[in-house]
N, C-alpha and C positions, 0 to 999 in steps of 0.2 A: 469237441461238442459236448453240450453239458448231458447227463443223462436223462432220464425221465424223471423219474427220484431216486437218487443214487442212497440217499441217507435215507432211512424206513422212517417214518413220519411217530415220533411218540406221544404217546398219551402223557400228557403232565400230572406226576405224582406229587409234583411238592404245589402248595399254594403260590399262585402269582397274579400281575397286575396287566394289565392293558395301560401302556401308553403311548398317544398316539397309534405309530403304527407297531407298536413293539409291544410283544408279551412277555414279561419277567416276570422269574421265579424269585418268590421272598426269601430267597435266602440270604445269610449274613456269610463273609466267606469262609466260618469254620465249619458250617454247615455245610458249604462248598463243597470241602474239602473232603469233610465226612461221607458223603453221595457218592462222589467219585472213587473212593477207598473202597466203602463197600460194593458199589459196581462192579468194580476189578478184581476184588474178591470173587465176586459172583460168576466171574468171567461173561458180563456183559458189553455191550458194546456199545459208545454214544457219542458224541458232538458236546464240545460245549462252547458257547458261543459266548464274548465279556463283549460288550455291546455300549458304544459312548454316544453321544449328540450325536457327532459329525458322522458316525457310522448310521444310526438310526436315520441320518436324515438321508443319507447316501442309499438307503434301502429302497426310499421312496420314488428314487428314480430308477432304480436298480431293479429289478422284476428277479435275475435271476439271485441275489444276495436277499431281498427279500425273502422269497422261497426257502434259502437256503437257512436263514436265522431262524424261520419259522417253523422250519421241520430238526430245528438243533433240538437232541434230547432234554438240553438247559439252557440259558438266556439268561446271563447275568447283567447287570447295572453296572460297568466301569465308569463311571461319569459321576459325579456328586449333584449335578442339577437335576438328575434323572432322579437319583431321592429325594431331592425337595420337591418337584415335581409329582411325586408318588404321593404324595401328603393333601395333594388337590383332590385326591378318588378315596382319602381317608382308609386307606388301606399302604400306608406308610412301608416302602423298603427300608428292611435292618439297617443296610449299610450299603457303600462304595464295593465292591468287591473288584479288585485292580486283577490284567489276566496278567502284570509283573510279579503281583506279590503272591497267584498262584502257582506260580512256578516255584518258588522257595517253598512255599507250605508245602507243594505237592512233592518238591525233592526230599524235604524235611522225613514228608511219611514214606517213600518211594524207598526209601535207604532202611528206615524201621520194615518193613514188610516185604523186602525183597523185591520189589516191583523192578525192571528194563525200563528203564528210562532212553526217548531218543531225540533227536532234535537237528530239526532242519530249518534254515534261514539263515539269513544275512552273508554276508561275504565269509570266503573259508578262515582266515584270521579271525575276524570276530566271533563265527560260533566255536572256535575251539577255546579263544578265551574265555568265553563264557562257560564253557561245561567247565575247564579246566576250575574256575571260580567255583561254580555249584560244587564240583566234586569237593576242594578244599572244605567249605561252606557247610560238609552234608558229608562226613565221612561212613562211607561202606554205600553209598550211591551208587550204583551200577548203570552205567551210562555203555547199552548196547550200539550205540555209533550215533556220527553226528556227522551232515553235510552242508554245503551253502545251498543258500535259492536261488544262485541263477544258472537255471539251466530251462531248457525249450520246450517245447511241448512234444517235442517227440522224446527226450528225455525224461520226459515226467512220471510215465509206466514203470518204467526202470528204474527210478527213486523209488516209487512207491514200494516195488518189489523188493528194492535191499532192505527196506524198513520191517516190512512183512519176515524176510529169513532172518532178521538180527533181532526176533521176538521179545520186541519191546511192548512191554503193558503199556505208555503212555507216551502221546506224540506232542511236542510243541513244533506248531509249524510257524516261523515268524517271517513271512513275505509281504506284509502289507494287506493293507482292506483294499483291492478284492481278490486279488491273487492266490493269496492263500486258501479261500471260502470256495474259488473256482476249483484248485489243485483237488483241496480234501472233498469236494463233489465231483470231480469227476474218477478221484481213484481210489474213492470209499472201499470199494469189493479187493483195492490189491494190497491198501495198505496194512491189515492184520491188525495192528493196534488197535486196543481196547476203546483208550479214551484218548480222543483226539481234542484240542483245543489251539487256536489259532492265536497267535498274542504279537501281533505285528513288529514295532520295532523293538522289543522288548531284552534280545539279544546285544544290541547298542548300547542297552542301561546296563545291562549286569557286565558287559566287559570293559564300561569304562567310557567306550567311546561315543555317549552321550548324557549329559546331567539330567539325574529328574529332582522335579521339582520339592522344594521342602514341604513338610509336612503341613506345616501353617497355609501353604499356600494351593495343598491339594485340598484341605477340609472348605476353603474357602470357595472353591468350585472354580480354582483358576488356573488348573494346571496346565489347559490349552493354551493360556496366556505367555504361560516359561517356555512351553514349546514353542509358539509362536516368534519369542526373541532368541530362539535361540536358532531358527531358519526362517526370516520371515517372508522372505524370496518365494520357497515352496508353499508354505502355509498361506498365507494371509489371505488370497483368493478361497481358501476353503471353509477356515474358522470363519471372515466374514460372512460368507454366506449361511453355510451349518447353523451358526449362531442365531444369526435372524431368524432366518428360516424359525428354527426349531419356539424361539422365543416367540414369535408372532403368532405360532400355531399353537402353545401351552395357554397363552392370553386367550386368544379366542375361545380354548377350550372351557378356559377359568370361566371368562365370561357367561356363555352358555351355558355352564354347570348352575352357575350362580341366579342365573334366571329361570331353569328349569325349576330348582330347588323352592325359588320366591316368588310361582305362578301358582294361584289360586287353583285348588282339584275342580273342576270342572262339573257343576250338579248335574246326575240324571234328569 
């Protein structure tokens, strides 16, 4: 069962936006990066939440992923239309900030400063290739243990607790949106780790055993698209929707901004 508020609700220190039903923080992801660093320095504790369309829209029915994104210490923009979209409130996000390409940056510093590194998700083959990669990638990366994600829910205490004894400063859990947002709220108190961040299939890209999209083709805001051809069995029922959805409701927003803006102030 989920808790009451498992994650302490924080005060947002960095400036962010409201859109639709998501709040993100402005930052670019070396900023990211830098937050989290100092954090863990600080020996603080926090959530951080990389947040795309399809997830933002999934919140909207979702009460308890809602909740849960909202009381995330950070909230970043993985999605590129969420930055053009951030451009409608004239309060423009820096950038994409991908939770794939935070994983590299953060092994990057994690290896410089000594940080425990840990990492839970995907199947036991593929998260070992994957640290195995990082480690190459990132040499003097201290990767205090790594498990897959499927396991039960009466097992899940018991994850949380090995993670907690193998004092790791930093957790990537990749199970999927909502899986993962459910785990790290409900075993917030066991898991010890500092900064926790959820990065769903993200363990699949870094070992190989699935393609991300080119660069051209992520700045383009179509990376859902590559994913899409590359399962479109799983997908297509979701992007179609997500899509819409999220598109229908940026318009109306536009619209209504656009006439607020071009309504006469009203005389005393």
């Amino acid at each position: 069962m989920p808790s009451d508020i498992a994650i302490p609700v924080a005060t947002k220190a960095t400036p962010s936006i409201q859109i639709l039903n998501g709040r993100f923080d402005r930052l670019s992801a070396h900023q990211t990066v830098e937050e989290l660093v100092r954090a863990t320095r600080a020996r603080e504790r926090g959530v951080l939440s990389t947040v795309n369309v399809a997830i933002l829209m999934m919140m909207r029915s979702d009460p308890r992923l809602q909740r849960f994104v909202d009381t995330s210490r950070w909230t970043v923009a993985d999605g590129q239309p969420l930055v053009w979209a951030s451009h409608l409130w004239r309060q423009p996000l820096p950038e994409r900030v991908a939770g794939i390409d935070l994983i590299d940056q953060l092994c990057a510093r994690a290896a410089d400063e000594g940080f425990g590194v840990y990492f839970l998700g995907a199947d036991r083959d593929t998260v070992r290739v994957a640290v195995n990669v990082l480690q190459a990638r990132h040499r003097g990366l201290s990767v205090c243990g790594y498990a897959d994600g499927y396991f039960g829910p009466e097992q899940a205490e018991a994850r949380a607790k090995a993670i907690a004894e193998s004092g790791a400063d930093l957790l990537f859990v990749a199970m999927g949106v909502p899986r993962q947002e459910y785990f790290i709220d409900e075993q917030w108190k066991n898991l010890g780790a500092r900064i926790v961040i959820g990065v769903g299939g993200s363990f699949d890209v870094i070992a190989g055993r699935r393609k991300r999209a080119p660069p051209f083709i992520q700045r383009a805001g179509l990376e859902w698209a590559y994913r899409l051809a590359q399962e479109p069995r799983r997908l297509f029922r979701r992007y179609l929707i997500t899509n819409s959805q999220f598109l229908g409701l940026i318009s109306r927003n536009a619209v209504a901004r656009a006439f607020h803006l071009q309504s006469p102030i009203p005389r005393p």
